[in-house]
C-alpha positions in Angstrom: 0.0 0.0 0.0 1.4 3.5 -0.7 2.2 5.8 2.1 0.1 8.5 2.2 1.8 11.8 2.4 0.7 14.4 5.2 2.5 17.3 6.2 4.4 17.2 9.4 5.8 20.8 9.2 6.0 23.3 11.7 3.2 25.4 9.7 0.4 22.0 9.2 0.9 21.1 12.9 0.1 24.6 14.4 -2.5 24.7 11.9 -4.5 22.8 13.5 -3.1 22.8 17.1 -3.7 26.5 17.7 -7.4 26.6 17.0 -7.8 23.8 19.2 -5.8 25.3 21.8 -8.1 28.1 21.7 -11.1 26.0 21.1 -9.5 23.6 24.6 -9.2 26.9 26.8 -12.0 28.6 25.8 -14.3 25.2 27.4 -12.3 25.9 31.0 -12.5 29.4 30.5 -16.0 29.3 31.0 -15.7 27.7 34.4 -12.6 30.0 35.7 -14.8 33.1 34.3 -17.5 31.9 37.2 -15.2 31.6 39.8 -13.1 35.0 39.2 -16.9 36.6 38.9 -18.1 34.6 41.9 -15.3 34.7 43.9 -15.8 38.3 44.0 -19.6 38.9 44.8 -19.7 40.7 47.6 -23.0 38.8 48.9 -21.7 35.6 50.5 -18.8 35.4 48.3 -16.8 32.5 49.3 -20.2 30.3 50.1 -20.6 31.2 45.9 -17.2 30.1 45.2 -17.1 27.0 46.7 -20.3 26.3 45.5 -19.4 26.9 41.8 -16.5 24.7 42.6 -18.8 21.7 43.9 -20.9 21.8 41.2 -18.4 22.6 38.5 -16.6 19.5 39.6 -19.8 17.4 39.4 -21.1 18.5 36.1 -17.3 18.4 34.6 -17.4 14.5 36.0 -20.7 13.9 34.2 -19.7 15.6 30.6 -16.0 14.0 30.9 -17.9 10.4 31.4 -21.0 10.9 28.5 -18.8 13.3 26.1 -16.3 10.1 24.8 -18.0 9.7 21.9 -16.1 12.6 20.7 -12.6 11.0 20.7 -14.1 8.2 19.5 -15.9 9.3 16.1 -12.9 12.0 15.5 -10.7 8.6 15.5 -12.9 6.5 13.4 -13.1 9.5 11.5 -9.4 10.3 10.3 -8.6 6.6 10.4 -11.1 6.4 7.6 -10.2 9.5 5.8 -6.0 8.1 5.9 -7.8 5.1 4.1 -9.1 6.9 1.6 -12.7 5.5 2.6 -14.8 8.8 4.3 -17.8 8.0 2.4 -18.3 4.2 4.3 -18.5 6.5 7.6 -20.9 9.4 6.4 -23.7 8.3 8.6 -22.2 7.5 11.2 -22.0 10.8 13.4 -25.8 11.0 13.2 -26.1 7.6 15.0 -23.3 9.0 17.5 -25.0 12.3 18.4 -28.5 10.7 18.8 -26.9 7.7 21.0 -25.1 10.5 22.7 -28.0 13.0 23.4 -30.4 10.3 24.6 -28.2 8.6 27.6 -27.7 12.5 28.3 -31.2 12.7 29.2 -31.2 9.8 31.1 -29.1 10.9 33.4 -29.7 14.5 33.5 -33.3 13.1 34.6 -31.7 10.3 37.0 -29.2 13.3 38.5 -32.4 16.1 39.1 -34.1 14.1 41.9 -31.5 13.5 44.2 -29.0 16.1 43.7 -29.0 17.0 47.6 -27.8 13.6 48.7 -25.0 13.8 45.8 -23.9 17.5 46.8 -24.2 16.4 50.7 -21.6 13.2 50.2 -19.6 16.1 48.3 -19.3 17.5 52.0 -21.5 20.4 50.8 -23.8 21.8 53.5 -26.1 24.6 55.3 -25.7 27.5 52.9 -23.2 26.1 50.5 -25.6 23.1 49.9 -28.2 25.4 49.1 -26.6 27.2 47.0 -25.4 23.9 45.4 -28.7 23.1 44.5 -29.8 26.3 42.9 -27.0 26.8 40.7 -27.3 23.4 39.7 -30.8 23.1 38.7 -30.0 25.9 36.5 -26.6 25.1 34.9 -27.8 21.0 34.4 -30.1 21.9 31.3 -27.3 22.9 29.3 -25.5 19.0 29.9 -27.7 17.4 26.4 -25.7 20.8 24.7 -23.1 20.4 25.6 -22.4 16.8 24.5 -24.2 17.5 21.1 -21.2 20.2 20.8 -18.8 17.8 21.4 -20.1 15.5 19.5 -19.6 18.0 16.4 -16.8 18.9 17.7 -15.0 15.8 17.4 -16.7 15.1 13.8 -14.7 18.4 12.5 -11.3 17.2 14.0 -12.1 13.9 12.7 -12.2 16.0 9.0 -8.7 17.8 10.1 -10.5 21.0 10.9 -10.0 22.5 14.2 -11.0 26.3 12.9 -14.8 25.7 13.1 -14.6 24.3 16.7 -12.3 27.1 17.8 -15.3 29.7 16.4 -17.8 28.2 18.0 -15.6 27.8 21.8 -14.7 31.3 21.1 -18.3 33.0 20.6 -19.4 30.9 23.6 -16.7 31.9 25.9 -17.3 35.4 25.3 -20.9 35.4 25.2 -20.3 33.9 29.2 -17.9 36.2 29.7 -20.6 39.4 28.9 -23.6 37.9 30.7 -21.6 36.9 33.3 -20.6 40.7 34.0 -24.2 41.7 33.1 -26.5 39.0 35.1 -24.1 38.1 37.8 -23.7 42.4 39.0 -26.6 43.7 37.0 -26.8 46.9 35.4 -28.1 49.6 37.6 -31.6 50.9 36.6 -32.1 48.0 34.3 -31.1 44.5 35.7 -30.8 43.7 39.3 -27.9 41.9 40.3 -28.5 38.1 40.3 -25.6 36.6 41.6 -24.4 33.2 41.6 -27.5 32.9 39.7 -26.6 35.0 37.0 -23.4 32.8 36.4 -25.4 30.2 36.2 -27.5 31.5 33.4 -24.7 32.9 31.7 -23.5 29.6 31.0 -26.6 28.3 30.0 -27.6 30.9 27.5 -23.9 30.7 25.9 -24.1 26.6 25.8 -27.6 27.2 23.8 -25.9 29.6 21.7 -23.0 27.0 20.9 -25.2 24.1 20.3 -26.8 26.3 17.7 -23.9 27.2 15.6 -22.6 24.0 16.0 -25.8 21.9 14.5 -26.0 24.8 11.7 -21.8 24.7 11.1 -21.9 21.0 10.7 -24.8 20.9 8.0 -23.3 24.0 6.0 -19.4 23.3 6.3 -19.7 19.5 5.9 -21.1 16.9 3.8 -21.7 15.1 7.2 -25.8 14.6 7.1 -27.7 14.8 10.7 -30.6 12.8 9.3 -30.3 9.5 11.0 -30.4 5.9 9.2 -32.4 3.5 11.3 -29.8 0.7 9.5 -27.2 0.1 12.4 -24.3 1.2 10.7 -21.4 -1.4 10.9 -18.5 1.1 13.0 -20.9 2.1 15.5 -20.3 -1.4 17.5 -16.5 -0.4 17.4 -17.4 3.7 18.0 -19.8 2.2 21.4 -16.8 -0.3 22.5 -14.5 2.7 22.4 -16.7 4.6 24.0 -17.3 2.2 26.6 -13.7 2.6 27.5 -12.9 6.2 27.6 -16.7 6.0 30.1 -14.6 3.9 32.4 -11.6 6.1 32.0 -13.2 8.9 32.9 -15.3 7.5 35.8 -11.3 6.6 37.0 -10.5 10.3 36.2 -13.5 11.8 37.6 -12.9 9.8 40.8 -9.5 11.8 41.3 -11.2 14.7 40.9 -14.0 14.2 43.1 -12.2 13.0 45.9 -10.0 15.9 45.8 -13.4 18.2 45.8 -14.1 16.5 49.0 -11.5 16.2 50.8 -10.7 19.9 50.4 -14.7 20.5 51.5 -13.9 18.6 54.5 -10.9 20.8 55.2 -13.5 23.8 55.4 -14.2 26.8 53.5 -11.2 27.9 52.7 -10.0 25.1 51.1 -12.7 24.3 48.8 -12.4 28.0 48.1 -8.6 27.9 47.5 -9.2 24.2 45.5 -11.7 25.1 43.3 -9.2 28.3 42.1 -6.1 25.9 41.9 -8.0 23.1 39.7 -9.2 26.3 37.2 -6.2 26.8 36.6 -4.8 23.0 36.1 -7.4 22.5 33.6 -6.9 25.4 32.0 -3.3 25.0 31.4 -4.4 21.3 30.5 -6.4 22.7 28.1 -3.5 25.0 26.6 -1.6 22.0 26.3 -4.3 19.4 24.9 -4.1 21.5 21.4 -0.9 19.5 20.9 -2.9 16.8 21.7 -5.5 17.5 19.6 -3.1 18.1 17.1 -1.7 14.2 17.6 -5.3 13.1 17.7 -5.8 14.1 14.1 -2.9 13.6 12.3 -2.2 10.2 14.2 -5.6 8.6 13.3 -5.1 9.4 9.9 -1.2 8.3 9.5 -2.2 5.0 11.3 -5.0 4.8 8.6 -2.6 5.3 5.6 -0.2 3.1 7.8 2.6 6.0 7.6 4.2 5.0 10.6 7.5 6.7 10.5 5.2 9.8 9.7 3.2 9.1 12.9 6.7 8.7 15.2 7.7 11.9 13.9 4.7 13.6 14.5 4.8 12.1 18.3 8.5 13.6 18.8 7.0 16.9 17.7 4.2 17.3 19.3 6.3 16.7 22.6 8.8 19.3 22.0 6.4 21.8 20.9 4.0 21.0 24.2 6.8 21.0 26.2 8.0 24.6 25.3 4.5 25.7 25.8 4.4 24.2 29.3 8.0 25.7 30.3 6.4 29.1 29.1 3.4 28.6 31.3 5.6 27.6 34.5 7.8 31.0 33.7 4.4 33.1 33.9 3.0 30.8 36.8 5.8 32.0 39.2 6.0 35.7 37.6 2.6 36.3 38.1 2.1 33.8 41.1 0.2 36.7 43.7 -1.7 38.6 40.8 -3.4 34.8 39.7 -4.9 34.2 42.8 -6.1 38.0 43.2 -8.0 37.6 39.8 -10.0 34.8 41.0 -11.1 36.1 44.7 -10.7 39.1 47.6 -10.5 36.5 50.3 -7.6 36.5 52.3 -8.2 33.4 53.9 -8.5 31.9 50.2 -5.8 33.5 48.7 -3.6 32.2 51.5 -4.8 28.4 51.2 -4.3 29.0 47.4 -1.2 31.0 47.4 0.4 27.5 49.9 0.1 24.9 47.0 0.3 27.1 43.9 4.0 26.1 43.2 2.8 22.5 43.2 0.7 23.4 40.2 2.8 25.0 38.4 5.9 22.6 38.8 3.7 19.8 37.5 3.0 21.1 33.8 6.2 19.5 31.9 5.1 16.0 33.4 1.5 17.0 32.8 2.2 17.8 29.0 3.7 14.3 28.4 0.2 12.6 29.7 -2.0 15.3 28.0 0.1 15.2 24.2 0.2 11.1 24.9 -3.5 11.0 25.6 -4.5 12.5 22.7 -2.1 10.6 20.2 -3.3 7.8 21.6 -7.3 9.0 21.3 -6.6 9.1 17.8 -4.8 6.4 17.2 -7.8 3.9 18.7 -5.7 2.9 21.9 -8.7 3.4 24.6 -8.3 0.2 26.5 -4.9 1.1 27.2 -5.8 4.8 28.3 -8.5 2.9 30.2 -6.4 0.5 32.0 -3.8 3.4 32.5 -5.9 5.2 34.2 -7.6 2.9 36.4 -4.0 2.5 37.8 -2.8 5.8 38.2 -6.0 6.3 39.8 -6.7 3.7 42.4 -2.8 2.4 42.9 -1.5 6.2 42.2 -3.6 9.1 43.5 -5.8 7.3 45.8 -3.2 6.0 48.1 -1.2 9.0 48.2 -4.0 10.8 48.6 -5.4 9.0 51.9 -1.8 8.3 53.2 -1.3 12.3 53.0 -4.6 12.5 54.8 -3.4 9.9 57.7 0.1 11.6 58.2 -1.5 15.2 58.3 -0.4 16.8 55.1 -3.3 18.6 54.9 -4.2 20.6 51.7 -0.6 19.7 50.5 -1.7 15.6 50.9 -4.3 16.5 47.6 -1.9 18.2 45.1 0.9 15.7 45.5 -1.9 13.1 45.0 -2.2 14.9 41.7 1.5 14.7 41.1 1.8 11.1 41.1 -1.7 10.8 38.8 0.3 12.6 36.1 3.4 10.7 36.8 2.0 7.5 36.3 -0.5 8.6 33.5 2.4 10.4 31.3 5.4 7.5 31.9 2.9 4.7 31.1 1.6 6.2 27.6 5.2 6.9 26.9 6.4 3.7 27.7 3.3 2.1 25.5 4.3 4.1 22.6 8.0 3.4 22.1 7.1 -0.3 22.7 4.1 -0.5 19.9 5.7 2.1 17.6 9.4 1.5 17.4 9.3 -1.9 15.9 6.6 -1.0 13.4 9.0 1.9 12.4 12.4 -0.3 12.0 10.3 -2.9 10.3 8.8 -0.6 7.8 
């Protein structure tokens, strides 16, 4: 079979990289916009922090888990179009998005009725737990949107095109970011100020917004058609199987991050304050990171479909460097501007603090983080899910979750959580490495 030649240049990598950076950020910017708003209400402001961080956490568990389908078509996707083959997959995304959209409502419904119980076992309570609740029963409508976005989301980088997705992240970030500041502090004589409420809104009314430009981008920008085939198309056993694993790997994920939510609740206010600034800013810088990632996810599904594979291990060795430069930028600004950070996200002193205590832990952990975020994308697109399943399930449980409870038996404290996180991405980024010189390597001497 004859290679099939894909540019690895500086200039096609960044090409699609950098609108999926921006299209990556712009998703946690939407949750670090609530918290620098909320964090600065000056009506129970800390009680709306930490709970915007509870339920953040919760509702970032639940899309994480449902939203896998998007990895999984974008790989089936450019796997297909390295092969030559798209047109065998055009109705595929249609069965996706409606598989997708329906066990969305399922558990948005299944979540509604007993939300309390699931915000008390976060350690939320009295005010915070009400507050919990409210937010919540606002921001949960916009869950079925937010997965039909990914969904199309992942169908454009399965095409190679990360511009589209970066538009819509972009008009939804900054639509959150204007009705934040309107709703949240109201405009005098017009609006009265809302609140945490008004976040809550904000979010929704820009996730609407999204799903609408999405569903509209897809039909005019693609040959992709929406109308769905009752005829069970033949990939969408292998799309649900890969699915099935990224749901477990994420459940593993989202366990880290819950327990961390918890534990810092059960620390008091402070914490869960200070935590839910500190993890903005993780996955934000994730997210910065991921466009590498992305970038891997594309062009790696379709080299391994075209079988290029001394294409794909150069495009693994760049993809590092590049993500690794970013990430040694991002510690540089990280320690520059370590006070100013936390003073963007709250006027607590007690917060800022807790915060100000762990920061350096965060920002010392992004070169490591960058080799598990770059890997886990490459590896997205190249099919490997059972791997990134099983990878995670033992960073998780043999990794973060010891450390994690040891730290809380010897009295670390708030330190005991973020080197729990430390070993995760230790774990997480040696093991994919590992896995891909020992796949990869002989397929390249033997090509």
């Amino acid at each position: 079979m004859e290679i099939q030649k894909v540019s690895l240049t500086f200039r096609s990598i960044h090409k699609l990289a950098l609108p999926a950076t921006i299209a990556g950020i712009a998703e946690p910017l939407l949750s670090i916009t609530d918290t620098a708003i909320v964090g600065n209400i000056s009506v129970d402001g800390l009680e709306s922090l930490a709970a915007a961080g509870i339920v953040g956490s919760f509702l970032s568990m639940l899309i994480w888990i449902l939203g896998q389908t998007r990895s999984a078509i974008s790989a089936i996707l450019s796997q297909y179009l390295g092969a030559e083959k798209l047109d065998a997959v055009k109705t595929l995304p249609a069965q996706a998005i409606f598989l997708n959209i329906t066990l969305s409502v399922f558990i948005l419904l299944s979540t509604i009725f007993v939300i309390e119980e699931i915000f008390t076992l976060m350690n939320a309570s009295g005010k915070i737990l009400h507050y919990c609740i409210s937010y919540y029963s606002i921001r949960v409508w916009g869950f079925p949107l937010t997965l039909f976005i990914f969904a199309v989301m992942g169908i454009f980088r399965g095409l190679q095109n990360t511009y589209w997705p970066m538009m819509i992240a972009l008009v939804g970030a900054l639509l959150n970011i204007v009705l934040d500041f309107i709703l949240v502090y109201g405009i005098e004589g017009l609006i009265a100020p809302m609140y945490l409420y008004g976040a809550a809104w904000a979010s929704l009314i820009a996730q609407m917004v999204m799903a609408l430009m999405a569903g509209v981008l897809l039909v005019t920008k693609t040959d992709i058609n929406l109308k769905l085939s009752l005829d069970w198309h033949p990939e969408l056993s292998r799309l649900i199987v890969m699915s099935l694993n990224l749901f477990v790997r994420a459940i593993a994920l989202n366990t880290a991050l819950i327990l961390a939510v918890r534990e810092a609740a059960a620390l008091g206010d402070k914490y869960i304050g200070a935590h839910t600034i500190a993890v903005n800013i993780w996955l934000f810088s994730a997210f910065f990171i991921d466009g590498y990632g992305a970038a891997g996810n594309i062009m790696g599904g379709r080299l391994l479909g075209a079988k290029n594979y001394t294409g794909l291990w150069s495009l693994a060795k760049k993809i590092i460097k590049y993500g690794l430069l970013i990430s040694l930028v991002l510690v540089l600004l990280g320690f520059v501007f370590y006070y100013p950070i936390g003073r963007l996200f709250s006027n607590e002193p007690l917060v800022l603090e807790t915060f100000y205590a762990i920061f350096f832990i965060v920002i010392l952990g992004l070169p490591m983080n960058t080799l598990a975020f770059v890997f886990d994308g490459l590896f997205k697109g190249l099919g490997e899910m059972k791997y990134l399943r099983n990878t995670l399930l033992v960073a998780t449980f043999l990794g973060f979750v010891p450390t994690l409870f040891l730290g809380k038996y010897l009295g670390w404290g708030f330190y005991g959580i973020w080197i729990a996180f430390t070993i995760w991405m230790i774990i997480r980024g040696g093991a994919l490495v590992f896995k891909f010189r020992r796949k990869f390597r002989p397929l390249l001497q033997n090509h």
